[in-house]
C-alpha positions as CSV (number, residue, x, y, z in Angstrom):
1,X,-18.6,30.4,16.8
2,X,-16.8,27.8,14.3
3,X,-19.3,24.4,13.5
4,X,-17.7,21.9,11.0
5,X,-17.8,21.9,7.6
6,X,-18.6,18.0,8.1
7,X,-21.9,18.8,9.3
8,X,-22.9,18.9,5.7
9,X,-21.4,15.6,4.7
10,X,-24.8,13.7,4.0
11,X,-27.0,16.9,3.4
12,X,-24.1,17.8,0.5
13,X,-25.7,15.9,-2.2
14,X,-22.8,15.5,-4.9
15,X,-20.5,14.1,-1.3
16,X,-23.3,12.1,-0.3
17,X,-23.3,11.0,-4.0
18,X,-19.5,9.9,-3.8
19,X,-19.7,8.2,-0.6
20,X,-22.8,5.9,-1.7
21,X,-20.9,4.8,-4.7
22,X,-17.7,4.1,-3.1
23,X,-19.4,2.5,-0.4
24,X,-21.2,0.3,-2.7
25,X,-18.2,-0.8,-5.4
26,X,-16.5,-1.7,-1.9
27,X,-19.5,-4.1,-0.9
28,X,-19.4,-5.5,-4.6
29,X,-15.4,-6.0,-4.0
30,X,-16.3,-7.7,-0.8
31,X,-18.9,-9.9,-2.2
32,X,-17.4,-10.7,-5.3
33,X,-13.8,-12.3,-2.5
34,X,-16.0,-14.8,-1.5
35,X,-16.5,-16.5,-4.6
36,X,-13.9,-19.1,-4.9
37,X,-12.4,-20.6,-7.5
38,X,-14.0,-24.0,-8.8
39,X,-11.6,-27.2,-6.6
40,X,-9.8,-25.3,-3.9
41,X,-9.2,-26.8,-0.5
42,X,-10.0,-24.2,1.9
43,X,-8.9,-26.7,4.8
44,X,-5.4,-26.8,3.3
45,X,-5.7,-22.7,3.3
46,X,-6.6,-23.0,6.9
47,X,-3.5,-24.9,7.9
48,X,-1.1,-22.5,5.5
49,X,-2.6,-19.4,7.7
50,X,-2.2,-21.1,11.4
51,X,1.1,-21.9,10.3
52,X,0.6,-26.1,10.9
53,X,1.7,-26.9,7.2
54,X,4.7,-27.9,6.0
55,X,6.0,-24.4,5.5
56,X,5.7,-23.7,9.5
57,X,5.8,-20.3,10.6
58,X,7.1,-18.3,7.7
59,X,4.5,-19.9,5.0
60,X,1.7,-18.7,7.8
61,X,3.6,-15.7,7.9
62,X,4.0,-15.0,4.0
63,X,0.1,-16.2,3.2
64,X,-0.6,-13.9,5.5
65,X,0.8,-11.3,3.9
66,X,-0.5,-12.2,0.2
67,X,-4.0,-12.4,2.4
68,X,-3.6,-8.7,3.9
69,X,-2.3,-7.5,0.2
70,X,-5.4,-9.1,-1.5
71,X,-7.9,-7.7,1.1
72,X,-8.7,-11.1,2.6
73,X,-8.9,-13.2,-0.3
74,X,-6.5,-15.4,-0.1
75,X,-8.3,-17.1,2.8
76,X,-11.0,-17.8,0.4
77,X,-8.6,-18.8,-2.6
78,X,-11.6,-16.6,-4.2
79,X,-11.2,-15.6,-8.1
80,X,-9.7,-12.4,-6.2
81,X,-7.3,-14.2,-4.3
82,X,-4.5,-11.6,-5.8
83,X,-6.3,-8.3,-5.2
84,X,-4.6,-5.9,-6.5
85,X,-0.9,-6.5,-5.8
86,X,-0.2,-7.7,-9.3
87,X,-1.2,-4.1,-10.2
88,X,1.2,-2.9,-7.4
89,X,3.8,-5.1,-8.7
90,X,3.5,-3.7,-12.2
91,X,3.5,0.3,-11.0
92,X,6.9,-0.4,-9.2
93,X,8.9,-1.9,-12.0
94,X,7.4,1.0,-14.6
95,X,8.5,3.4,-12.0
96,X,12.2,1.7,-11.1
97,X,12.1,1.9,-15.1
98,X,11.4,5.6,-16.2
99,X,14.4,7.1,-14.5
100,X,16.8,4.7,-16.3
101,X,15.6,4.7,-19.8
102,X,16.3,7.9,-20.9
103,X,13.6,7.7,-23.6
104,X,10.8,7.3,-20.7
105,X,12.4,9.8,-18.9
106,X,12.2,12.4,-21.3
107,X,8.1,11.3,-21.8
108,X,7.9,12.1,-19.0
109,X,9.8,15.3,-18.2
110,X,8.2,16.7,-21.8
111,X,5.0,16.5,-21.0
112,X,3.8,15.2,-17.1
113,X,0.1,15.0,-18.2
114,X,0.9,12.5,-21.1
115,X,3.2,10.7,-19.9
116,X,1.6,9.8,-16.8
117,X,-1.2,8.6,-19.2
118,X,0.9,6.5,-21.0
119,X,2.8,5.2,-17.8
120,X,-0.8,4.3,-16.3
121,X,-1.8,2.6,-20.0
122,X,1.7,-0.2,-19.5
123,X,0.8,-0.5,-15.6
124,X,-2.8,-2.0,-17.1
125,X,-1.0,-4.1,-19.6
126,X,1.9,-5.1,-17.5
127,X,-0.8,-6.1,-14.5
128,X,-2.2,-8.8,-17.1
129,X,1.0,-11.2,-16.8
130,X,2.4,-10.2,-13.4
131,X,-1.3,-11.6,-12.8
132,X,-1.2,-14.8,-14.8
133,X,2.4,-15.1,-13.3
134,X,1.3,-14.8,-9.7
135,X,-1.8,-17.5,-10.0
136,X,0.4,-20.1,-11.2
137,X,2.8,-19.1,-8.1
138,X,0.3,-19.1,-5.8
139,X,-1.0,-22.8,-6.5
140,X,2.5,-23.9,-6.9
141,X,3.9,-23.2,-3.9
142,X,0.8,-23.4,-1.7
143,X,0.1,-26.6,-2.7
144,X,3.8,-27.6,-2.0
145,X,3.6,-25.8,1.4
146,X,0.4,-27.8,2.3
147,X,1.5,-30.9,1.1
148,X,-1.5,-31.5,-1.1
149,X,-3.1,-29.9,-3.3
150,X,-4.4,-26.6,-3.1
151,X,-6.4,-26.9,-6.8
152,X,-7.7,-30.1,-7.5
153,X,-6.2,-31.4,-10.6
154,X,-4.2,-28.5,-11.0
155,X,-1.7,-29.1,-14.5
156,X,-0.7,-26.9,-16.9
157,X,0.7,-29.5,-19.3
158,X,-1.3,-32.4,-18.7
159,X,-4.5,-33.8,-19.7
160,X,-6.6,-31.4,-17.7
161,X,-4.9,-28.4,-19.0
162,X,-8.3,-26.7,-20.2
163,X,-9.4,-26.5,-17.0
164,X,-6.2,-25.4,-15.4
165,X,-5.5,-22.8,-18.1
166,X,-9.4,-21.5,-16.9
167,X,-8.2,-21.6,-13.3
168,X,-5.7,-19.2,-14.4
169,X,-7.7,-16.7,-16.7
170,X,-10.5,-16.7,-14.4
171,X,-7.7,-15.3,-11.1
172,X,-6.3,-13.1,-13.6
173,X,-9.9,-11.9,-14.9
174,X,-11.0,-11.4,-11.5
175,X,-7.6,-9.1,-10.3
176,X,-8.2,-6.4,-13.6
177,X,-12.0,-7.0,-12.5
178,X,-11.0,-5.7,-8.3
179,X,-8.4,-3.1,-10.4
180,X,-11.5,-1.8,-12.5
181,X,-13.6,-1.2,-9.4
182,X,-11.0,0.6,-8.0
183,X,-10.3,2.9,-10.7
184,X,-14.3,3.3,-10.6
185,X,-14.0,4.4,-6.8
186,X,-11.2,6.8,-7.9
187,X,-13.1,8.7,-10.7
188,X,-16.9,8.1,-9.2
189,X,-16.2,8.2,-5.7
190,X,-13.6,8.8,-3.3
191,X,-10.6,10.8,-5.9
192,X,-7.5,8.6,-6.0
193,X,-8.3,6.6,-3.2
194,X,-9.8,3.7,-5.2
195,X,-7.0,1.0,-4.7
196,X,-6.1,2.0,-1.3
197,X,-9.6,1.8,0.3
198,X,-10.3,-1.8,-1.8
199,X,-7.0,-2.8,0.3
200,X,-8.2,-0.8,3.6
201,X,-11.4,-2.7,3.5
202,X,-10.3,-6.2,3.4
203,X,-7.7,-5.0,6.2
204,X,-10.3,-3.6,8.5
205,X,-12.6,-7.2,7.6
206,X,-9.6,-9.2,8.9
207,X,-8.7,-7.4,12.2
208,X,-11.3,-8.5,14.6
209,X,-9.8,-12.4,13.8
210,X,-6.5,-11.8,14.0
211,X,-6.5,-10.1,17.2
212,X,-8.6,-13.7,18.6
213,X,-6.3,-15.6,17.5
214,X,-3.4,-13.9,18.8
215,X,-5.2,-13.7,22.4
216,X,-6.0,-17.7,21.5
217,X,-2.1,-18.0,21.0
218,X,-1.4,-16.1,24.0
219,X,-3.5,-18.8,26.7
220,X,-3.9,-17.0,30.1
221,X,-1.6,-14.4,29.4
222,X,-3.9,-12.5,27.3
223,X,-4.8,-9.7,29.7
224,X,-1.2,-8.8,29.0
225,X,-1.1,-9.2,24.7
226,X,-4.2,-7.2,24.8
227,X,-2.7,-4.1,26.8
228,X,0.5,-4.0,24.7
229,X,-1.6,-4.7,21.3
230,X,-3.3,-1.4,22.8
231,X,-0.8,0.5,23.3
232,X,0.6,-0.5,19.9
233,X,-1.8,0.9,18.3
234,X,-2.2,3.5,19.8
235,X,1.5,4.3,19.2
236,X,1.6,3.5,15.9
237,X,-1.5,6.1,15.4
238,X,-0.4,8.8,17.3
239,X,3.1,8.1,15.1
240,X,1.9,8.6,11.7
241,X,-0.4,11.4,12.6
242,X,2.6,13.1,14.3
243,X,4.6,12.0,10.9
244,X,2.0,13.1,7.9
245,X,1.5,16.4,9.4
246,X,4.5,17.4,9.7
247,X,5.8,20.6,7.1
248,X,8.4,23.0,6.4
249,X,6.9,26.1,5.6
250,X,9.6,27.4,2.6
251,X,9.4,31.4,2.0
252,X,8.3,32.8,-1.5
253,X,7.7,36.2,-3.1
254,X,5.2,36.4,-4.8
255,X,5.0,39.8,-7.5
256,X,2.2,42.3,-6.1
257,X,-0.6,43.4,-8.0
258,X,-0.7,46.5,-10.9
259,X,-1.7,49.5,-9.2
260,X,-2.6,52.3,-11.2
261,X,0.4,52.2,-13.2
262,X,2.8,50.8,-10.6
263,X,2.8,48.0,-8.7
264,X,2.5,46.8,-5.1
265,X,4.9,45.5,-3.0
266,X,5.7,41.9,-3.1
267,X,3.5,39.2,-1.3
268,X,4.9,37.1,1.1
269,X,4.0,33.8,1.5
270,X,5.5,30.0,2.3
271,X,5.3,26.8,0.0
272,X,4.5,24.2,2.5
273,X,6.9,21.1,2.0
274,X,5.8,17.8,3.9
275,X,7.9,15.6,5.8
276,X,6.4,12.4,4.3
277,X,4.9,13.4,0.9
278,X,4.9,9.1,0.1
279,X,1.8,8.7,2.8
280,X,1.4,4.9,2.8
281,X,2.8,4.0,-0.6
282,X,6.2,2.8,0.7
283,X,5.0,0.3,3.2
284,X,2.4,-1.1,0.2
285,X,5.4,-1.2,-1.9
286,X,7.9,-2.2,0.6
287,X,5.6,-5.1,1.0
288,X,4.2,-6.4,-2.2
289,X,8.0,-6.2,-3.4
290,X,9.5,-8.3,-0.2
291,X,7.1,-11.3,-1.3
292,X,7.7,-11.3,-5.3
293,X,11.1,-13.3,-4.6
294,X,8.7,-16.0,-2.7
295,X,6.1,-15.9,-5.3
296,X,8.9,-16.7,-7.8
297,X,10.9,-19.3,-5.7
298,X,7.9,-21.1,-5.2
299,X,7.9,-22.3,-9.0
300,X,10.9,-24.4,-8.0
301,X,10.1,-25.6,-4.4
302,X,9.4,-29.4,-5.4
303,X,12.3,-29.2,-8.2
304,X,14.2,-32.8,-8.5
305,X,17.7,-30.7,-8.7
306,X,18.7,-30.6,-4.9
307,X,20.5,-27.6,-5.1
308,X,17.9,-25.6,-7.1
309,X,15.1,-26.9,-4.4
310,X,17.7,-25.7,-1.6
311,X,18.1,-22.4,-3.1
312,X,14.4,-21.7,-3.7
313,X,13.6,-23.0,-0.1
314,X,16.0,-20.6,1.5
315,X,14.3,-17.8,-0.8
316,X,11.0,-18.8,0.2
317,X,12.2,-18.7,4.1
318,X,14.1,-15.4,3.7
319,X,11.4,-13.2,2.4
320,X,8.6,-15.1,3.8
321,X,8.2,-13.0,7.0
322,X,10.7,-14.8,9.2
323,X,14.3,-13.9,10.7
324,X,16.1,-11.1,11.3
325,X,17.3,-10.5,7.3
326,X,13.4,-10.1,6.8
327,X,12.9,-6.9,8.9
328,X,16.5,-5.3,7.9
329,X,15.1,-5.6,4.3
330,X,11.8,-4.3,5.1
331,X,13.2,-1.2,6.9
332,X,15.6,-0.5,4.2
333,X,13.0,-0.5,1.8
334,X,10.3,1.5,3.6
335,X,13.1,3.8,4.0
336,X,14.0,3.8,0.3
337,X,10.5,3.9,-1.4
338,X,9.7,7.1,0.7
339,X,12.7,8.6,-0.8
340,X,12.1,6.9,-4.3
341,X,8.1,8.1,-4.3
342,X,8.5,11.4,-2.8
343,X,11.1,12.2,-5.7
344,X,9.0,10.9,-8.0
345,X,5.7,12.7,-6.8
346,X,7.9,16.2,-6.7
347,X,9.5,15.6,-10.1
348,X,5.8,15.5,-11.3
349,X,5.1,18.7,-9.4
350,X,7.8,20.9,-10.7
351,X,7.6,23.5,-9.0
352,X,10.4,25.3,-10.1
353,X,8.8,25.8,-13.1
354,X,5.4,26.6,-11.8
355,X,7.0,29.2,-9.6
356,X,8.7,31.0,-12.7
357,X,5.2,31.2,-14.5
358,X,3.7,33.1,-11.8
359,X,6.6,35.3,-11.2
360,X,7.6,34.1,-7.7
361,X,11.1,33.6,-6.4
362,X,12.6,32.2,-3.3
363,X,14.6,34.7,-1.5
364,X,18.4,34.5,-2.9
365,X,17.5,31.5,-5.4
366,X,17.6,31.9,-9.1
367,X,14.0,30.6,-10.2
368,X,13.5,27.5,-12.8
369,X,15.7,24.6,-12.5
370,X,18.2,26.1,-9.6
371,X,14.5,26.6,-7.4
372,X,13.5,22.7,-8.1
373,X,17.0,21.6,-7.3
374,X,16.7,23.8,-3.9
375,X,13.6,22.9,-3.1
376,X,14.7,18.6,-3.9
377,X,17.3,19.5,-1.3
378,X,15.5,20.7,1.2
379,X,12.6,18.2,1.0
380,X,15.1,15.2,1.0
381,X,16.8,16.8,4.1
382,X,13.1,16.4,5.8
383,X,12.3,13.5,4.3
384,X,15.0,11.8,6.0
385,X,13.6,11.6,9.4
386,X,10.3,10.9,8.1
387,X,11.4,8.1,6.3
388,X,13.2,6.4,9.5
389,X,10.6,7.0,11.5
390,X,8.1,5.5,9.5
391,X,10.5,2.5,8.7
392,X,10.8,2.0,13.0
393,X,7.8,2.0,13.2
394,X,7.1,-0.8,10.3
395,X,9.5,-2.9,12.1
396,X,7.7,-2.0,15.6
397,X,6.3,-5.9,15.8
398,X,10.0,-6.9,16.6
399,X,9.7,-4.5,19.7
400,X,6.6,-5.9,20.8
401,X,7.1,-9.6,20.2
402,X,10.5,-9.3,22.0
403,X,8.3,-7.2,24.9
404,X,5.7,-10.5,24.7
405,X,9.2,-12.7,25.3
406,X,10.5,-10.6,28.7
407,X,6.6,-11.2,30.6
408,X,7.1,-15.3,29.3
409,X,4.3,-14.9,26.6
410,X,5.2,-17.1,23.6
411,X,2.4,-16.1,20.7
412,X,4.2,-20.0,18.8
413,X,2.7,-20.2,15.5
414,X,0.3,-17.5,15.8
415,X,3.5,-14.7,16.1
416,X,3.5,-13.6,12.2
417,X,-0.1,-12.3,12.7
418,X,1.8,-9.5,14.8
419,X,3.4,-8.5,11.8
420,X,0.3,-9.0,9.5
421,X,-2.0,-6.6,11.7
422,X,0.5,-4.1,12.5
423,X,1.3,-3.8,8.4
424,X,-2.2,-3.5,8.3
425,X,-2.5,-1.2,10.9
426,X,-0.1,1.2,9.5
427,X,-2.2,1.1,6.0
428,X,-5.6,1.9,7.8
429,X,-4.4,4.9,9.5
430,X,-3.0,6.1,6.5
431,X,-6.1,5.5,4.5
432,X,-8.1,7.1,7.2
433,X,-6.1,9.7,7.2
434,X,-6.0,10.9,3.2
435,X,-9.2,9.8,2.7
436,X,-10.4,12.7,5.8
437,X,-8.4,15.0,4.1
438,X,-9.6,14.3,0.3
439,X,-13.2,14.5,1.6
440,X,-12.3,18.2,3.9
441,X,-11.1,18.7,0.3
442,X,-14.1,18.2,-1.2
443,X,-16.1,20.0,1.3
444,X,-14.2,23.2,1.2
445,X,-13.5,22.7,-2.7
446,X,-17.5,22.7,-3.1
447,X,-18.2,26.0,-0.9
448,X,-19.0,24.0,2.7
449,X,-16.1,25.8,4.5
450,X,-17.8,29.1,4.3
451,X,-21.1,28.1,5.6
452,X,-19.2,27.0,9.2
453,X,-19.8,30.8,10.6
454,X,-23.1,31.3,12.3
455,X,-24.4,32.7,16.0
């Protein structure tokens, strides 16, 4: 009989070892969001997140989202009150930007190993203004939406500059600080699941309250927003399991062994290609790119040029989690990063290349490039679905506010949570689900696999 390799997951010392540590740089992460930063109005916050401000609905909507992206600091206004988005923010522009410039192209293509060192050296650098940038944002234009100030004596440019200006570097220390103990859970603990699980964690810490205040908003119709937030889920898991294990299996000879002084027949064998290579990355990305615009826009919200205020306030609206515009954009670009990062992960892999080295071939294609630009065919023809199905079911919250609607259940000001749990939803499962497989990994990696066989 088969017993699981799992079964040794705490008697496995070196997988014990890795769970301990990323357990505890997680609790540090989490401790470390509930310091805030020295003035902030945490009752201000608290209107911004029901929604009650000046900004209404969409402000709620948008904080929420900066909240979700930041693991639940936002709430808090803590010294970590960007997470790691500015980090985020930084990898997509480096990445928009290497197919482009033909000089960072070539880096890369020349040597992957390299250049992906040198990509990940900028993404540091780059993370240090996008996160100086995003403080000053964030104060801005909350304190605009709340109608007071979110930072006591907040001014860049005025007689309590020194302390503003430390307002700033301290949010900016404290986002390389939650970067650093990610990159710590990537190489000590959990492999290249550092960032994602620092997000996952500050998800999972802000579930339980958004689903009361969405029964709160739903009065004595919450029997019924509990069995279709059920079913969501549920849904939405079955979905992405359905989704992320989905393969083509691509047929490859592979050249037999020396035999004597012959050689043995070819191997045959398949080069699994997955439907959704990407995982979660698009919807992270869809995401933290969506509220950049408002982030910007909020520098000019209490502008004295009408037009300019007009213009920013319409920005803010538009991408602020609100309207139909919103959720076209947010599809389209779920749909386009999964495109944009699995080509990006597969030009890394080149396995074209890789196939020619070990003297493989796919039936009736010439190996090298004409193999890669097969295989780039035939992984974009099944990333396709894939990537619409995972956009639908981003945009799902539409579905279910609009089922809310038909039974005469109006969530008010509490309906952008919807879309704040089920993004965050669709991250958890997707953390869940790499980080079972990069610990199976480890287990069979380590030996583990071949112990499951006894009486």
């Amino acid at each position: 009989m088969k017993r699981s390799a799992w079964r040794y997951l705490w008697t496995a010392h070196d997988i014990r070892r890795k769970l301990l540590i990323t357990l505890l740089l997680m609790a540090i992460y989490r401790l470390a969001a509930h310091v805030p930063v020295p003035g902030a109005n945490r009752d201000a916050l608290a209107n911004l997140l029901s929604g009650q401000a000046t900004g209404g609905q969409a402000a709620g909507t948008l904080v929420g989202i900066l909240d979700l992206l930041s693991g639940g600091t936002v709430s808090n206004f803590s010294v970590l009150a960007m997470g790691v988005y500015p980090y985020i923010t930084a990898q997509i522009i480096l990445q928009l930007l290497v197919p482009i410039v033909p000089a960072w192209q070539k880096r890369m293509e020349e040597d992957p190993r390299e250049g992906q060192k040198w990509q990940e050296k900028w993404t540091y650098i780059l993370s240090i203004p996008m996160a100086a940038l995003q403080a000053i944002g964030q104060i801005q234009s909350f304190s605009y939406l709340a109608n007071q100030p979110i930072i006591a004596n907040f001014g860049l440019f005025d007689a309590n500059w020194l302390s503003s200006w430390a307002i700033v570097f301290a949010m900016t220390a404290g986002t390389m600080f939650g970067i650093w103990l990610g990159e710590l859970i990537s190489e000590y603990g959990i492999r290249n699941q550092g960032l994602s699980l620092i997000i996952f964690a500050g998800i999972v810490a802000q579930i339980p309250n958004n689903v009361r205040r969405l029964v709160v908003g739903a009065q004595d119709k919450w029997p019924i927003v509990l069995i279709l937030l059920a079913a969501f889920v549920v849904l939405v898991i079955l979905a992405i399991v359905v989704v992320q294990q989905g393969r083509r299996n691509v047929p490859v000879m592979y050249p037999g062994r020396r035999v004597g002084r012959g050689m043995s027949m070819p191997v045959k064998g398949t080069l699994p290609l997955m439907v959704n290579m990407a995982g979660m990355i698009p919807i992270i990305f869809a995401q933290s790119l969506l509220t950049f615009p408002s982030i910007i826009a909020g520098f000019f919200l209490g502008s004295s040029i009408e037009w300019v205020k007009t213009f920013a306030t319409g920005v803010y609206t538009t991408f602020g989690g609100s309207g139909n515009a919103y959720w076209i954009m947010y599809f389209l670009m779920v749909v386009g990063f999964t495109f944009f990062y699995t080509d990006v992960i597969f030009m890394q892999q080149n396995y074209g290349e890789n196939l020619k080295k070990m003297g493989a071939q796919i039936p009736g294609v010439a190996r090298g490039a004409p193999t890669q630009r097969y295989l780039t065919r035939v992984l974009r023809r099944i990333t396709l679905p894939g990537a619409i199905f995972l956009g639908l079911v981003s945009v799902m919250p539409v579905l279910v506010t609009g089922l809310l609607s038909l039974v005469g259940v109006s969530l008010g000001s509490q309906a952008g949570l919807l879309l704040v749990s089920s993004s965050g939803m669709l991250i958890v499962v997707g953390v869940v689900r790499d980080t079972f497989f990069n610990i199976d990994a480890e287990l069979k990696l380590r030996g583990y696999e071949d112990a499951r066989l006894v009486r």
